[in-house]
NUKOL-927254 format. One record per residue (C-alpha): residue in three letters; x, y, z. Coordinates in steps of 0.05 Angstrom, whole numbers, plus 5000, padded with zeros to 4 digits. Layout:
ALAXYZ ...
This chain:
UNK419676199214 UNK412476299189 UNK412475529176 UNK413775369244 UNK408475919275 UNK403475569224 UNK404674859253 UNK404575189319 UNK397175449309 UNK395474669281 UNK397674399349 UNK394974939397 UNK388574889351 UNK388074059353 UNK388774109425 UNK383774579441 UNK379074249395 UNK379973429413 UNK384373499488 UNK381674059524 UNK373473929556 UNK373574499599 UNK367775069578 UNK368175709582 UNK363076209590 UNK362076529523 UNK366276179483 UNK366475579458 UNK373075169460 UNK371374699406 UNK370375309350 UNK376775709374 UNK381075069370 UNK377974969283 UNK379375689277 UNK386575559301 UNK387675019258 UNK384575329194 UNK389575909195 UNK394775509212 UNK393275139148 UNK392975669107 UNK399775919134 UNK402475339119 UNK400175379051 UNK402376009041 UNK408476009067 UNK410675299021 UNK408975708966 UNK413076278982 UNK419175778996 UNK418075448928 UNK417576048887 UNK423376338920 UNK428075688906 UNK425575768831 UNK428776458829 UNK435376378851 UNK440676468790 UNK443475888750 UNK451375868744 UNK453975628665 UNK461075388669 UNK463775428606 UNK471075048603 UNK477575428604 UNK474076038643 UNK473376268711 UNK466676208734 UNK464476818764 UNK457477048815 UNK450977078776 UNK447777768752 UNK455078028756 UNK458778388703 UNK465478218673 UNK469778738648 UNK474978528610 UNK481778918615 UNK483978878533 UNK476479138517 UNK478079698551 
């Protein structure tokens, strides 16, 4: 979701800035529609990060052959060790 908000603020920025001639009094179009696309960047940046550090912590499975492969970060118990 915050990667699509980010591209969101990219387009509503681009337009303001290159589409959109109208002025307004006491504020200036042209700066808003930078502003826009500046955060948006840095959303965007951010929020690739995020996704790329979160793929690099998801657990790794070992199959070893002739067991039953069970869920990572789970615990076995054994019913002869007991």
């Amino acid at each position: 979701m915050p990667t699509g908000i980010s591209i969101f603020l990219i387009a509503a920025g681009a337009i303001l800035y290159f589409a959109v001639s109208t002025s307004v009094s006491g504020l200036n179009l042209d700066t808003v529609g930078v502003i826009l696309m500046i955060v948006g960047g840095l959303g965007l940046v951010v929020s690739l990060l995020m996704l790329a550090t979160a793929r690099g912590r998801v657990g790794r499975t070992t199959f070893v052959s002739g067991t039953t492969p069970v869920q990572a970060d789970t615990t076995v118990v054994h019913e002869d060790a007991l």
